[in-house]
N, C-alpha and C positions, 0 to 999 in steps of 0.2 A: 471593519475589524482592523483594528491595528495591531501587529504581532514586533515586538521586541525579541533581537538577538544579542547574546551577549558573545560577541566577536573575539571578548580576551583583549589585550594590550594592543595587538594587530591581527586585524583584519585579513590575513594569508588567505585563508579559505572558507572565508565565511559565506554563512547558507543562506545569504538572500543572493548571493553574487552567483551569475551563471544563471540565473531563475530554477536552479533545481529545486526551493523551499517552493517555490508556484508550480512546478510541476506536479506536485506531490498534495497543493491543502485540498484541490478539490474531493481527491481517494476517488471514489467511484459516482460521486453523487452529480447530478445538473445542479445546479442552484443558480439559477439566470442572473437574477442580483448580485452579485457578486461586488464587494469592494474591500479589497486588502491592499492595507498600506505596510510595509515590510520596516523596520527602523533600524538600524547598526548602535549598537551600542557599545562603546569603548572601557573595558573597564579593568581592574586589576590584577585579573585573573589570566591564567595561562593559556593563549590560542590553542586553540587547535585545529588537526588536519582532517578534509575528506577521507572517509573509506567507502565501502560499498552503499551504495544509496543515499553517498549524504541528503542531509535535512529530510529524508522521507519520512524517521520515525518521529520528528515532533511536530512536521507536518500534518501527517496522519494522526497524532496524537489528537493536534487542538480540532481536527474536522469531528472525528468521532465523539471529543467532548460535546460539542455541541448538537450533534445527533444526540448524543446522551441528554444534555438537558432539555432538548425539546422533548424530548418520548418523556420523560420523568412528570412533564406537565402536562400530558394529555394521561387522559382516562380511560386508556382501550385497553382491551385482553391484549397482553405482550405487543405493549404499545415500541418497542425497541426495534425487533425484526419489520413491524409495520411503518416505520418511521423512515427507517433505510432501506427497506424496497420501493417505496413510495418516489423518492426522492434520485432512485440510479438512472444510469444512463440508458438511454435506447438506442436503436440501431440509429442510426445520422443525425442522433445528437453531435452539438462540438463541444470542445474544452472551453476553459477562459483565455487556454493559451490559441486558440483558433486551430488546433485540431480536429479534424471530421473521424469520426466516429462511425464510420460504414457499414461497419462488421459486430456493433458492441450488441454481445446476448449476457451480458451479466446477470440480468433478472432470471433468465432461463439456468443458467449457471446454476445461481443462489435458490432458486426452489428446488434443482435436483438435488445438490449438498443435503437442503435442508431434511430431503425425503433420504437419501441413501445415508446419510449421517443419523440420522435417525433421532433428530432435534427432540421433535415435542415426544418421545418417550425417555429422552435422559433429563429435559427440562422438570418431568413428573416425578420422575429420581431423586432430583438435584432438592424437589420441591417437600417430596415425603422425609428424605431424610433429614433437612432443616426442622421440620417438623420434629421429628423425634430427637433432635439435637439442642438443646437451650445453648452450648458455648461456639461448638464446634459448627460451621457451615461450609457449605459449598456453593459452587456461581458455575453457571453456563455463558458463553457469548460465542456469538458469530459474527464475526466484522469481513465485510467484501474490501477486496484491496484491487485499487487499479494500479499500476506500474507502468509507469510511460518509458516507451526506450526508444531512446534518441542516438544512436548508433550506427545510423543506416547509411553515413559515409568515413564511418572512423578503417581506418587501415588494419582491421583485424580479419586475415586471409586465411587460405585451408590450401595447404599443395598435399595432392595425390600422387605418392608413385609406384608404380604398378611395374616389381620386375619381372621381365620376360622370359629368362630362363627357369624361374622355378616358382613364379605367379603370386610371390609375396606380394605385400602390401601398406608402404610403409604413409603413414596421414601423418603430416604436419602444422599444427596452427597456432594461433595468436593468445587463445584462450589463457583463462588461468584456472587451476586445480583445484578447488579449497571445498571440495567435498561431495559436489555436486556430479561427479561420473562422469566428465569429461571425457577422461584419458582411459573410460572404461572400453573394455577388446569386445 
């Protein structure tokens, strides 16, 4: 598979550089064959900058396209969820990028979702009221997502100080805030 970027005029931060677009096509899936060729593409449009997760969402976009058209051509009952469980990681599977996989329970993960989410009763939902609908529809999906974190010698510290006369508590760290509870008490 060869995957074009359009890097904009320069190339400052583009997402084949770093391998973070490789970190990301696999998503959750093994696919042993693997061959992706990445290309920079120079064009006239305006660069732009990394933010959170660069290249993971068109990353993940083109893996799941193609989860999608292969399910679309087979002929099984909810050939989509069986498409992408089929095909996840197991435990000491490895990445493309030579990551070991020790600890991966995703399949275990994605059947519980699928039971506590309560898939095939909103699937039937999704499926009667299309039914009674000629204009208006509705769509389900479940997509598993892997996230690799590569952080594990970056300078982001935690100091604890603990005062002694009246047992406060004050935590100090590197993080950033943007909505996720960090700096929750």
């Amino acid at each position: 598979m060869t995957v074009y970027v359009d890097s904009g005029y320069s190339p400052n931060d583009a997402e084949l550089e770093g391998g973070f677009f490789y970190g990301f096509i696999d998503n959750a899936y093994n696919i042993p064959n693997w061959l992706i060729v990445g290309k920079m593409c120079k064009t006239n449009l305006p660069c732009s900058t990394a933010c959170r997760a660069p290249a993971s969402l068109p990353a993940v976009f083109i893996i799941e396209s193609v989860m999608d058209h292969v399910a679309r051509s087979l002929t099984l009952d909810n050939p989509f969820q069986l498409v992408r469980y089929e095909n996840m990681y197991v435990k000491d599977d490895v990445t493309p990028q030579g990551v070991p996989l020790p600890y991966c329970i995703i399949k275990d993960i994605w059947e519980s979702l699928l039971t506590s989410a309560e898939v095939k009763e909103r699937e039937a939902a999704v499926a009667e009221y299309n039914a009674a609908n000629r204009w208006r529809k509705r769509g389900l999906s479940v997509v598993p997502l892997k996230f690799p974190i590569g952080w594990s010698n970056a300078p982001y510290t935690v100091m604890v100080d603990i005062y002694s006369l009246d047992g406060s508590v004050a935590i100090t760290h590197g993080g950033v805030e943007v909505g996720q509870g960090i700096n929750t008490k």
